[in-house]
DRENMAR-248648 format. One line per 5 residues: number of its first residue (from 1); their letters; for each residue x, y negated, z negated of N, C-alpha, C. Coordinates in pm, whole numbers, plus 32768, in hexadecimal, padded with zeros to 4 digits. Example, Ala and Ser with C-alpha at 12.3 -4.5 7.8 and 13.67 -1.06 7.14 Angstrom:
% residues 2
1	as	8527:8239:7CF4:84CE:81C2:7CF4:8528:814A:7CF4 ~ 8505:80E1:7D3C:8557:806A:7D36:850A:7FFD:7CED $
//
This chain:
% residues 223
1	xxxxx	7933:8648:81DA:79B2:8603:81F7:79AB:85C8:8283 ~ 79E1:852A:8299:79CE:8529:8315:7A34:855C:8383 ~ 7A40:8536:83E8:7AA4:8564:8453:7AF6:8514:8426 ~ 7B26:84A4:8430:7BA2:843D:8421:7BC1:8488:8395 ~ 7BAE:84C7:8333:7BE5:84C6:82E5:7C22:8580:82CA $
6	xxxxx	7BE4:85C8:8323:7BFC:8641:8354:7C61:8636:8390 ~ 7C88:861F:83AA:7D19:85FF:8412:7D55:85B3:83DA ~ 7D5E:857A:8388:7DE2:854F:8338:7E14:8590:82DC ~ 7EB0:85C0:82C8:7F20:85D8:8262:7ECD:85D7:8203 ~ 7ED8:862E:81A5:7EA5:8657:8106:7EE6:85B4:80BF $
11	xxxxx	7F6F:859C:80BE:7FA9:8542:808D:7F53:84C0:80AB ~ 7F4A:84A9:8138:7F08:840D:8154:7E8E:8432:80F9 ~ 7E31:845C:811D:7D81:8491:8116:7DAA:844E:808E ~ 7DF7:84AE:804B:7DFB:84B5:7F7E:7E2D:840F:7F7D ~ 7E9D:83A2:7F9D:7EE6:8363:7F72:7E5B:82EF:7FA3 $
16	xxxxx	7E20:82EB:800C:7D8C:8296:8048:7D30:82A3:7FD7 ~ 7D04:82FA:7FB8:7C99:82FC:7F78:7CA8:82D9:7EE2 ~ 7D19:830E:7EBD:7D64:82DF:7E37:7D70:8239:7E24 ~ 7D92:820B:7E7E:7D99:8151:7E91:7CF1:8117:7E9C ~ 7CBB:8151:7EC8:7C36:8120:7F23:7BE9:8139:7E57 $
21	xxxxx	7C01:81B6:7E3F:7BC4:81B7:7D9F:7BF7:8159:7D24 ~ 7C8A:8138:7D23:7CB0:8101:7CE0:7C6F:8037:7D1A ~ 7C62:8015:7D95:7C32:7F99:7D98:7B87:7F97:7D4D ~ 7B4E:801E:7D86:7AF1:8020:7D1A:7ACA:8002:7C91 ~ 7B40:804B:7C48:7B32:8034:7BBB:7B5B:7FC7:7B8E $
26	xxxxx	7B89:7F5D:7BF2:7B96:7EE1:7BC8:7B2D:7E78:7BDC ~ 7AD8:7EC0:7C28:7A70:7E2E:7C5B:7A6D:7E23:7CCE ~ 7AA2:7E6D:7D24:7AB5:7E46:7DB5:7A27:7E73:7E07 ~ 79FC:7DF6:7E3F:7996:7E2B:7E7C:79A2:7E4A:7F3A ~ 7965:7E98:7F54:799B:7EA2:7FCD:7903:7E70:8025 $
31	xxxxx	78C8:7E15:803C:786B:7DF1:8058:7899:7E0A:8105 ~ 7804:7E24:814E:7804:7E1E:81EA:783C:7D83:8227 ~ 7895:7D8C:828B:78BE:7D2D:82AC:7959:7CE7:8279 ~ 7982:7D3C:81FD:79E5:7D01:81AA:7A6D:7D05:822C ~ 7AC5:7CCD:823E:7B23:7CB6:828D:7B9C:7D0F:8233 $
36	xxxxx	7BE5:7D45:8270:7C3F:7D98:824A:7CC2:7D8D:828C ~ 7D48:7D72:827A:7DBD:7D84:82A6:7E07:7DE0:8284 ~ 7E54:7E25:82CC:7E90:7EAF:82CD:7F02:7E7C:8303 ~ 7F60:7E5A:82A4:8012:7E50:82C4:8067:7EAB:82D6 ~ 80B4:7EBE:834C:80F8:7F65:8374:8087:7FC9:8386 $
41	xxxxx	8038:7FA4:83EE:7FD6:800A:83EC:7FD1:8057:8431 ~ 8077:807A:8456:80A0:80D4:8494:8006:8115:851A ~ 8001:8182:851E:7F83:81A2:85A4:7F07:817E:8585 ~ 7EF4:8165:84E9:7E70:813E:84C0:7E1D:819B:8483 ~ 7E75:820F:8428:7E38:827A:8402:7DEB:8249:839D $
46	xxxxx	7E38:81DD:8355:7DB7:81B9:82CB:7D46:8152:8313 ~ 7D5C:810D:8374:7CC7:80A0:837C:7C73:8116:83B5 ~ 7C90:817C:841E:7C45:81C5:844E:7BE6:8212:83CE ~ 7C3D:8219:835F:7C15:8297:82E2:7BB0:81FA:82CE ~ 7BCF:81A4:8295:7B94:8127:8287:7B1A:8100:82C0 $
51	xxxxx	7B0C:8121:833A:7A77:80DE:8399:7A4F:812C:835B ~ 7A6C:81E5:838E:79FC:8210:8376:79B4:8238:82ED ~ 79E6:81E8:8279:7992:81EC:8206:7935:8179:81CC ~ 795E:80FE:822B:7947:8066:820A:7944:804B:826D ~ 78D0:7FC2:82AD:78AA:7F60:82FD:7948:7EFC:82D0 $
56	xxxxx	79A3:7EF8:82FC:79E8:7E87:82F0:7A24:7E70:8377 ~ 7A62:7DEE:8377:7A92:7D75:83CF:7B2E:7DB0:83DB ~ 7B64:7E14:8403:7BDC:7E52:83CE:7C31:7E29:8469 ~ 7CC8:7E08:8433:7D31:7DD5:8499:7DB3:7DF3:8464 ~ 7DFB:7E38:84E8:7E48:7E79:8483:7F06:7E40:84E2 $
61	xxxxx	7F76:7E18:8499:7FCD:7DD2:84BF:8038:7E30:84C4 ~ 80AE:7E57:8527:80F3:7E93:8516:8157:7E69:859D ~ 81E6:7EA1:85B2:8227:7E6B:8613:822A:7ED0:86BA ~ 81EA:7F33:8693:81B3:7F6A:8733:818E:7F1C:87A2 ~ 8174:7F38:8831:8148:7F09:8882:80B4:7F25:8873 $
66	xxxxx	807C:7EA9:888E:7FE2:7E9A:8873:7F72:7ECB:88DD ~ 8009:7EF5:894E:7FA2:7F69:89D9:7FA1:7FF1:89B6 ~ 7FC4:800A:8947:7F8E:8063:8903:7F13:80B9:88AB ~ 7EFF:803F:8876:7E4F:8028:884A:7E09:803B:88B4 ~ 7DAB:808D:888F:7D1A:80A9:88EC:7C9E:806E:88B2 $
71	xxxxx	7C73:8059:8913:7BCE:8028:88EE:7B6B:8054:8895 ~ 7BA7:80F2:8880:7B3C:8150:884B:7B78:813D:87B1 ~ 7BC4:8113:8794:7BF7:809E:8704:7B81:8070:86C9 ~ 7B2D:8079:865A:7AE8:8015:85EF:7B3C:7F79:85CD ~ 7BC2:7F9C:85DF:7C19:7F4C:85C5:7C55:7EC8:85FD $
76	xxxxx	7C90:7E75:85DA:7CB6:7E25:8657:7D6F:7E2C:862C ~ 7DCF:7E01:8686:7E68:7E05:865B:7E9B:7D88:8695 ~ 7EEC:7D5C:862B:7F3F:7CE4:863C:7FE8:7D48:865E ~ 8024:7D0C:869E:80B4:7D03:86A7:8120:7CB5:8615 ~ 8161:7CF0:8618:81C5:7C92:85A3:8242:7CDE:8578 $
81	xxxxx	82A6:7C81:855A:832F:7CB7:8513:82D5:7C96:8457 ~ 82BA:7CDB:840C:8278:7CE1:83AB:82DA:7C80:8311 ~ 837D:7C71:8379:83CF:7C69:832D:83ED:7BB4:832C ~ 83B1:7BB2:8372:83C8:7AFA:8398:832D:7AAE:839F ~ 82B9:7B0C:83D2:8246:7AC5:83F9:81E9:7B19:83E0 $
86	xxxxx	8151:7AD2:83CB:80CC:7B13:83B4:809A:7ACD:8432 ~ 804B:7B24:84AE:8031:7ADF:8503:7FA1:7A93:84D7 ~ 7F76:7A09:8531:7ECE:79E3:8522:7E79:7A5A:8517 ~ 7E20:7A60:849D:7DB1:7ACF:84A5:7D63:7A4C:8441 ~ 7CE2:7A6E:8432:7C8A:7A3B:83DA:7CAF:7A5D:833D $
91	xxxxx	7C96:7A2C:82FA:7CA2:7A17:8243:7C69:7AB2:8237 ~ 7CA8:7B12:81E3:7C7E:7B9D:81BA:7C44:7BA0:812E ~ 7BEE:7C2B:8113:7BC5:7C21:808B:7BEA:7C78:8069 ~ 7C4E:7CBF:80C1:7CAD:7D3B:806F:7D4F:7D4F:80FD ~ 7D81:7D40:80BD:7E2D:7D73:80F2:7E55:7DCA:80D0 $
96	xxxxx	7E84:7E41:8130:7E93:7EC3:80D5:7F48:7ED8:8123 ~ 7F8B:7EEC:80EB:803B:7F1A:8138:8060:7F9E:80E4 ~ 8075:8019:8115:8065:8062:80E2:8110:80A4:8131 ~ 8172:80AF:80CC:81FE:80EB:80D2:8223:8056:8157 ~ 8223:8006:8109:8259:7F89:8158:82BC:7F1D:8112 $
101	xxxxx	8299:7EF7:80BA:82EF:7EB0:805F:8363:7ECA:8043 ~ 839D:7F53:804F:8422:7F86:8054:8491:7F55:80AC ~ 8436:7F58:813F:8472:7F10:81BA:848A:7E8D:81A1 ~ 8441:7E33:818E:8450:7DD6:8195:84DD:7D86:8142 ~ 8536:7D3D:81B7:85AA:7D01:814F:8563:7C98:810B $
106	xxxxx	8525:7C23:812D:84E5:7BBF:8105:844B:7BF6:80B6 ~ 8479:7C3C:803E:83E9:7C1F:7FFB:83A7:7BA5:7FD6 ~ 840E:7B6A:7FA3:83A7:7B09:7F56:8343:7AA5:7FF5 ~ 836C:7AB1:8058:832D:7A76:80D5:82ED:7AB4:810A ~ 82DD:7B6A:80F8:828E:7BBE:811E:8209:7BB4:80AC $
111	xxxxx	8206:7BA3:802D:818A:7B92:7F96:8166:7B36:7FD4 ~ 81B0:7AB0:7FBA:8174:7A03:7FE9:813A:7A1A:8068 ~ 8148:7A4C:80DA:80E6:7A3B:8139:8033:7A8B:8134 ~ 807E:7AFF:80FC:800B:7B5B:80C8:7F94:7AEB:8079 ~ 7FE2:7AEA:802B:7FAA:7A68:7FC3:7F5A:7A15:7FE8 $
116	xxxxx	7F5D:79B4:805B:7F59:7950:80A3:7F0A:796D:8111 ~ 7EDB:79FE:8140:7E87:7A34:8160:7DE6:7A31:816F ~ 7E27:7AA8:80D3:7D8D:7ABC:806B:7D33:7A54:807B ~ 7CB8:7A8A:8053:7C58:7A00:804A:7C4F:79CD:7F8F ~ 7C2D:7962:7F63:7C28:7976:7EA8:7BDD:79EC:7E93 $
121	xxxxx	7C2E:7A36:7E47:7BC2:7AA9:7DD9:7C08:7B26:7E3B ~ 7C54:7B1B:7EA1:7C63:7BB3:7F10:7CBA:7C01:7E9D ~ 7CCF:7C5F:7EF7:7D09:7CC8:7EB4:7D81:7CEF:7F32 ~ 7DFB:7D13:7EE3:7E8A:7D68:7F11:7EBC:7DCE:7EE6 ~ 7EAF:7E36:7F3D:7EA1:7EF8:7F03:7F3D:7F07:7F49 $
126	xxxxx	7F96:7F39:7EEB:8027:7F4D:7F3B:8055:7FD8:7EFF ~ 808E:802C:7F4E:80EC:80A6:7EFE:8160:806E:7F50 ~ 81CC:80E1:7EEA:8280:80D0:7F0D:82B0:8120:7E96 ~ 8318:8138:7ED2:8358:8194:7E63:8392:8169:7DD3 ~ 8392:8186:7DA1:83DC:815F:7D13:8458:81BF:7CF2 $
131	xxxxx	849F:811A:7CCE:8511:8138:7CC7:8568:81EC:7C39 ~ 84F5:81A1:7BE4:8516:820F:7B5C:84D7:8268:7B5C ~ 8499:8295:7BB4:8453:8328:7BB2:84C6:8390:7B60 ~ 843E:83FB:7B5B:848B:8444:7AE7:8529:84B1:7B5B ~ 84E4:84C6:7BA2:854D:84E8:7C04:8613:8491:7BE6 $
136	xxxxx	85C9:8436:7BF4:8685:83C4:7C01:869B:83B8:7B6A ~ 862B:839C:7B1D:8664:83C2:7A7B:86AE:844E:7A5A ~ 868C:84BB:7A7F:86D7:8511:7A8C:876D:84FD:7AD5 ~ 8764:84ED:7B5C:87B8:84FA:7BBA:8847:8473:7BB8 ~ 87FF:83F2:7B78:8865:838F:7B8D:88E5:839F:7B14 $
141	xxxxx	88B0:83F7:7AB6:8910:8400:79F3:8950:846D:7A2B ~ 892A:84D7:7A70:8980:8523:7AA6:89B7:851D:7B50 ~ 89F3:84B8:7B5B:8A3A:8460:7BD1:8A12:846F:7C48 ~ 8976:84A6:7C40:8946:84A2:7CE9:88F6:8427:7D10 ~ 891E:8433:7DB3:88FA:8393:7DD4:885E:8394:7DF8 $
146	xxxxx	880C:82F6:7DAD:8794:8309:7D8D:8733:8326:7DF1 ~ 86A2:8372:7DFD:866B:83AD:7E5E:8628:832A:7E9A ~ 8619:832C:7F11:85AF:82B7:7F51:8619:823A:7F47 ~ 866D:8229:7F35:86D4:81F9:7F66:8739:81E2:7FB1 ~ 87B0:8183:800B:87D6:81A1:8084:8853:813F:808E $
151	xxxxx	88BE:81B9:809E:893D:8158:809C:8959:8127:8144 ~ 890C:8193:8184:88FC:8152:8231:8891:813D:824E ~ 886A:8112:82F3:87EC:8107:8308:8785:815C:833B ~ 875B:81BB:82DF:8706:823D:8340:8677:822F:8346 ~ 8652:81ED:82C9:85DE:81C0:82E4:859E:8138:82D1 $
156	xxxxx	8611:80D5:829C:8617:8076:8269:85B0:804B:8204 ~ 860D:8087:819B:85CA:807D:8111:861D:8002:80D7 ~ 8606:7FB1:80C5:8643:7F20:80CD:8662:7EFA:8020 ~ 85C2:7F0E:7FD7:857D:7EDD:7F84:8544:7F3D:7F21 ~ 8567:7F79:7E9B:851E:7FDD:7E4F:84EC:7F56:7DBF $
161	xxxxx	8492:7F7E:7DB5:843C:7F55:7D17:8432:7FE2:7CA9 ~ 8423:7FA2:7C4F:83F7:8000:7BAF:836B:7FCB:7B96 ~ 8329:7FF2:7B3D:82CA:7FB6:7B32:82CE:7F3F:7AF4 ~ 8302:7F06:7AA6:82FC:7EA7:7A50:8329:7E34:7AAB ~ 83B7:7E19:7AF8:839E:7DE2:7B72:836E:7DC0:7BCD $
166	xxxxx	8307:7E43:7C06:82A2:7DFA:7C74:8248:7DCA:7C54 ~ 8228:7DB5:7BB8:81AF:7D8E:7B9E:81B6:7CD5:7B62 ~ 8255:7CE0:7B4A:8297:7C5D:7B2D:828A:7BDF:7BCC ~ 82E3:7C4F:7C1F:82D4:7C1B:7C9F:824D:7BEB:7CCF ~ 8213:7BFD:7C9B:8153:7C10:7CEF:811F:7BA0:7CA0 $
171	xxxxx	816D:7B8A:7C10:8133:7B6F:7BB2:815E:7AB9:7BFB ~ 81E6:7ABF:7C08:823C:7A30:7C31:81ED:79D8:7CBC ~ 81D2:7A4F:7CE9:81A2:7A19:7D6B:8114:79DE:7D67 ~ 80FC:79FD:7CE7:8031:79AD:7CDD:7FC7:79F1:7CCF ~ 7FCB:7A94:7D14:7F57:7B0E:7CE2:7F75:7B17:7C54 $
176	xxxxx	7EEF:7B3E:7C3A:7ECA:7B3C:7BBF:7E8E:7BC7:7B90 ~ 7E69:7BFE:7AFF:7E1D:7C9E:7B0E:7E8E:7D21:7B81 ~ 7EE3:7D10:7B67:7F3B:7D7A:7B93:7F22:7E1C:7B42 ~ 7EFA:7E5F:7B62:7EF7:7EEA:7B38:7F26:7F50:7B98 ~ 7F7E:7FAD:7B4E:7FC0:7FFF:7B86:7FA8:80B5:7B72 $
181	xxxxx	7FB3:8102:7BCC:7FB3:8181:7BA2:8022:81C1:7C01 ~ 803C:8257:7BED:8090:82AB:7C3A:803F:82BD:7C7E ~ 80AA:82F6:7D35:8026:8335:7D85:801D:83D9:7D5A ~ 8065:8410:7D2D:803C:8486:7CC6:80E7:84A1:7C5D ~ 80A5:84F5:7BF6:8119:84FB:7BCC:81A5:8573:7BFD $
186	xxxxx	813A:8602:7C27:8176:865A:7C49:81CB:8638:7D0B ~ 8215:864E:7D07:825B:865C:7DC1:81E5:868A:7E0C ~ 81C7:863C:7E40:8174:862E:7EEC:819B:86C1:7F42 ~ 81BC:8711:7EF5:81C2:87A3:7F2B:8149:8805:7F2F ~ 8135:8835:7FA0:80B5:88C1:7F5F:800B:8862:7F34 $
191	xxxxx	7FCE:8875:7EDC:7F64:8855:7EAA:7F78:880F:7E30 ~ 7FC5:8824:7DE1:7FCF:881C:7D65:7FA6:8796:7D32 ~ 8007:8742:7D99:7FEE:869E:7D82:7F89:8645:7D89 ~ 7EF0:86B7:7DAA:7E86:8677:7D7B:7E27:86A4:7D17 ~ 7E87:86F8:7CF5:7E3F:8719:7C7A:7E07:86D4:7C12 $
196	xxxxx	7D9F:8700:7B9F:7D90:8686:7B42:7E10:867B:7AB8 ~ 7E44:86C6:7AB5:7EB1:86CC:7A7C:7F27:8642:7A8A ~ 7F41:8655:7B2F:7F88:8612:7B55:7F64:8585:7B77 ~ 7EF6:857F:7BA2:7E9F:84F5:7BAE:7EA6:84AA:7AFD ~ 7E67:8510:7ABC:7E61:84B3:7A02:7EEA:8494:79F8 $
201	xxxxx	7F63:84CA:79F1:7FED:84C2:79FD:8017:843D:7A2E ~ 7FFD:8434:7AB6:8001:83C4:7B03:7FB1:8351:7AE1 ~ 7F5C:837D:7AB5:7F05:82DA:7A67:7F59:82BC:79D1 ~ 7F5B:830D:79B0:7F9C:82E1:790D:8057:82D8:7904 ~ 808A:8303:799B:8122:8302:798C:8142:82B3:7A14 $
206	xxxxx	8106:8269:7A38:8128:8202:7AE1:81B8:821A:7AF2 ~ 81FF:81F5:7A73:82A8:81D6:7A76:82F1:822B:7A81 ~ 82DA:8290:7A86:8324:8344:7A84:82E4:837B:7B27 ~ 829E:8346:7B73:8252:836A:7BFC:82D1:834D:7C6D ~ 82B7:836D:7CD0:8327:8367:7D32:8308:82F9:7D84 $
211	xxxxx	826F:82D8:7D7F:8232:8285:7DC6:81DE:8214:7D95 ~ 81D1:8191:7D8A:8157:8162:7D41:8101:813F:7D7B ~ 8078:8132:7D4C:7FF7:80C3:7D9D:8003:8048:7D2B ~ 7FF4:7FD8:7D7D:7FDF:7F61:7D3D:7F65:7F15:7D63 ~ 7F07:7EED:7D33:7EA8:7E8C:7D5E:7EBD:7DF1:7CF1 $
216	xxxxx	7EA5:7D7C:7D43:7EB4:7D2C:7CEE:7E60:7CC1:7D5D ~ 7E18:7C67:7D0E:7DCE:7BE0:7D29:7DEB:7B6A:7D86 ~ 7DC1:7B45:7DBC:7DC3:7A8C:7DBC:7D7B:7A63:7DA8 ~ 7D9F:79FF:7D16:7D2A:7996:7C96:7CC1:797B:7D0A ~ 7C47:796A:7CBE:7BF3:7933:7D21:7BF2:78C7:7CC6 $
221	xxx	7BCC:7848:7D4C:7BB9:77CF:7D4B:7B46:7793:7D56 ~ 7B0F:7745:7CFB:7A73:76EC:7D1F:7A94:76BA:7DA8 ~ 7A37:768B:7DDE:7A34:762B:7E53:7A0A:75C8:7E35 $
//
């Protein structure tokens, strides 16, 4: 195991490696050199988990002060309100926003820039909560108000998807090959939630998960 990944939360480690496998089973190649964007990349726990498994070009955007970043970073950091702008970086061959899309009021301007990004053929790895988890199916028929949801602003959860929606949304905006899974099925409590139980669960029930991963395309283009 390496160090960067020894030191991360059971949750991140499991929800990273879970995305990083699922771009796999689609084709995703992660060749040396591939350029990588990391939207909300909050301190940089995933590009850090990221270098150290892959040679990539990794840059990661978030609204912190950028005298924060240290040198001893693999990484490089852009500044940005994520909600209005994608700052100048080079064309990516993977965009990863991971519990971001929620925030955002302006999705459809937060996908389209993503979009507009990518290089032809990249790839866009996103989690966020879902709205119908089995949790709020329970909880909303018997009049409780739905989980990961927010009648004020505490964490500004702006924006919830189901599955069939975010994959519509993704679908409108021009990515193409959208596939979805749960990030597990059991609660992110204890161990349990990486179990293989809960992992097969989560592949075969995305829409009952509390959380989803989405990966989806941009067509590649002849030149």
């Amino acid at each position: 195991m390496s160090s960067v990944a020894s030191r991360l939360p059971l949750e991140d480690k499991f929800r990273f490696e879970r995305s990083l496998k699922l771009l796999e089973l689609n084709g995703a190649n992660f060749r040396a050199g591939s350029t990588w964007l990391d939207l909300g990349c909050n301190q940089g726990q995933f590009l850090n988990f990221l270098c150290d498994r892959y040679e990539v070009r990794a840059t990661g955007v978030d609204d912190w002060d950028p005298a924060l970043h240290t040198s001893k970073d693999r990484w490089s950091y852009r500044q940005a309100d994520l909600d209005r702008v994608l700052p100048d970086t080079e064309p990516a061959s993977f965009i990863s926003a991971f519990e971001v899309l929620e925030h955002m009021v302006d999705t459809d301007g937060f996908l389209a820039r993503a979009y507009d990004r990518l290089l032809p053929g990249g790839w866009l790895i996103i989690s966020t909560p879902n709205i119908n988890c089995l949790r709020n199916r329970i909880w909303v028929p018997l009049g409780k108000y739905p989980a990961m949801m927010e009648y004020r602003n505490i964490i500004h959860h702006v924006r919830l998807y189901n599955v069939a929606t975010l994959k519509s949304h993704l679908n409108q905006i021009g990515y193409e090959n959208v596939d979805q899974r749960g990030v597990s099925f059991l609660p992110q409590t204890g161990g349990l939630f990486t179990s293989r139980a809960s992992t097969f669960l989560a592949d075969c029930l995305p829409a009952w998960c509390s959380n989803i991963i989405a990966i989806a395309r941009k067509p590649a283009r002849s030149i």
